[in-house]
N, C-alpha and C positions, 0 to 999 in steps of 0.2 A: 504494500500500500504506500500510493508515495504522498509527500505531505504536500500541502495546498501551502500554492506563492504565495511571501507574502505581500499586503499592498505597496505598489509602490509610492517611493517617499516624496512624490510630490504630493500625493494623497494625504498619507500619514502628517506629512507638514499642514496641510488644508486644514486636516480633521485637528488636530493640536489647536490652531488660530481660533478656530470654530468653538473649542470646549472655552476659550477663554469669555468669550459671550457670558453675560448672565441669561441663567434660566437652560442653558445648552450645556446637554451632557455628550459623552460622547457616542450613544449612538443616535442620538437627532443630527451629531454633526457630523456623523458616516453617512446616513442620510442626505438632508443636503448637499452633503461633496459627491454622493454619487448623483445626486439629479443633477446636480451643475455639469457633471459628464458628460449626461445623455442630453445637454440642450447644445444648442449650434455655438459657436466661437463667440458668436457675434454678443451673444445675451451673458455671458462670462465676461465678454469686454464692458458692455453697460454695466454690471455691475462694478467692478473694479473702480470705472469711471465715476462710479457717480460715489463709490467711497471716498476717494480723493479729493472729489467736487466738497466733500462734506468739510475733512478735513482741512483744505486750502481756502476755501471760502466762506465756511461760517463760524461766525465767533459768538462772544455775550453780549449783551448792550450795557452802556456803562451806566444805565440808570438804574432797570428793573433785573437787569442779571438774565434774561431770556434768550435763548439761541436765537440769531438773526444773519444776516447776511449785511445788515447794513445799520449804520451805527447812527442813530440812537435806534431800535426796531419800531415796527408798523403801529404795536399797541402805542409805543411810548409819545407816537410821532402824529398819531392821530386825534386832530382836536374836537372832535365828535364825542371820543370815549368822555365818562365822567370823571373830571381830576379830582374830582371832594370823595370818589371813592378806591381803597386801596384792598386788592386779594391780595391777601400774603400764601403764598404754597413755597412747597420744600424744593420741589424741584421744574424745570421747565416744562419736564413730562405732563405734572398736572396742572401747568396754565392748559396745556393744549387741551384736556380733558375736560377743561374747564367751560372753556372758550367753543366746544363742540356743543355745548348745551346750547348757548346764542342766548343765556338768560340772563349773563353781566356785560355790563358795558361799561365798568372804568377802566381803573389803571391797573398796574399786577408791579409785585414783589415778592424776588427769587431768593429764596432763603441760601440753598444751593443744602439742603440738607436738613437733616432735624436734631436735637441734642440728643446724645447718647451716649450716657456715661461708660456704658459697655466698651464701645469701641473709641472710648478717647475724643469725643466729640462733645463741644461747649458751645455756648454762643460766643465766644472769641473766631470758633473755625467760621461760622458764621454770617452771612450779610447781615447780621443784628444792626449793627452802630450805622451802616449804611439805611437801613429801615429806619430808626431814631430822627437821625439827620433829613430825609426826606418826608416823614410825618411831620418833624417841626418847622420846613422850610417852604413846605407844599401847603396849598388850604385844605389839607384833609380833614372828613368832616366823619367820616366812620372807615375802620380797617376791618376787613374780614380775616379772620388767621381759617385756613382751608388745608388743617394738615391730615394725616389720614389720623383715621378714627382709631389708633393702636397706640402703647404704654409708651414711645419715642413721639408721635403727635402728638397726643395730649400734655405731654409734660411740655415740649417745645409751647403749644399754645398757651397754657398757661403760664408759661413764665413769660410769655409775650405780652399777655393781658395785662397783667399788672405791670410791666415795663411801660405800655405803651395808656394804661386808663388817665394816667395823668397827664398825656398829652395831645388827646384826641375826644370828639365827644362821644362816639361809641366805639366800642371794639365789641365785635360779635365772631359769631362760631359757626360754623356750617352747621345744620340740621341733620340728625342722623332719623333714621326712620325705615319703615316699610317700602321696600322697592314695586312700584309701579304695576298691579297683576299678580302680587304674591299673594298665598294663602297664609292667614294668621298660625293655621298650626305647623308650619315647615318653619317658621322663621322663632332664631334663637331666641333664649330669655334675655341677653344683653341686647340684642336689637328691642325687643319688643319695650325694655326698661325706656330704651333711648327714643324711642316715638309717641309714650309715653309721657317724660318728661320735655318732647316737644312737640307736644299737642298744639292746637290753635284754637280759636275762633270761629265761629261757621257762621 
């Protein structure tokens, strides 16, 4: 019986780059490397391309910290949004999550992360003192802190809150609640607490 070749190492190099992804193990990125095989030259070239395109042409903006290709970016630069209001999120991931609703229209601020004592992170790593600076300098009239609903967002928002209540007239929280079509009995007893205590009005 004879043994089976192994991959070659342009493969093996692919699949290595691939595992360093988050979220990509390595057999999603044997995967992948072998569909990229079976497509034509041309669709390996786009890609390649447009990595580079990423890399060589888009930066942060020096205001709200948001991936952009042009400095200051589109949110920061357009006088439609509302400046009296500021989303604070951890990362540019979740402006865009944000921003896909189409339900806010001011400004945004990129924390670039949440605190976590775990892994050595404070609000020194932080866009804090840049947040500070831009609540005191700007007419802001309420900041949303929109970090996620887990024990590294909520400590990050609360230590925002109180940073920030003395300098702002509201500081508010995202709503956590019952997703849109769900049944009451699939969904958790912490969810169910959190739509609870943010009941409304009818």
């Amino acid at each position: 019986m004879t043994r089976s070749e192994p991959p070659a190492e342009p493969v093996v190099a692919l699949i290595n780059e691939f595992t360093k992804l988050p979220t990509i193990g390595p057999k999603t990125a044997a995967r992948l490397v072998f569909h990229i095989l079976n497509r034509p030259r041309n669709e390996a070239q786009s890609l390649s391309e447009a990595i580079l395109a990423v890399k060589d042409r888009v930066g942060f903006c020096s205001i709200c910290a948001s991936i952009t290709e042009s400095d200051p970016c589109a949110f920061c630069r357009d006088e439609r949004r509302d400046a009296t209001l500021l989303c604070v999120v951890a990362d540019a991931k979740d402006l865009y999550a944000i921003e896909r609703s189409g339900a806010f229209h001011g400004r945004y601020h990129v924390l670039g992360g949440v605190i976590s004592p775990m892994d050595g992170i404070g609000p020194g790593q932080l866009r804090v003192r840049e947040l500070v600076e831009r609540v005191g300098s700007e007419a802001t009239h309420e900041v949303i802190i929109a970090t996620n609903p887990n024990a590294e967002g909520e400590a990050t928002a609360l230590y925002l809150s109180r940073l920030l209540a003395p300098l702002v007239a509201t500081v508010s929280r995202l709503a956590y609640g019952l997703p849109i079509g769900s049944d009451l009995d699939y969904a958790d007893e912490a969810t169910l607490a959190r739509a609870l205590e943010g009941r409304r009005l009818m």
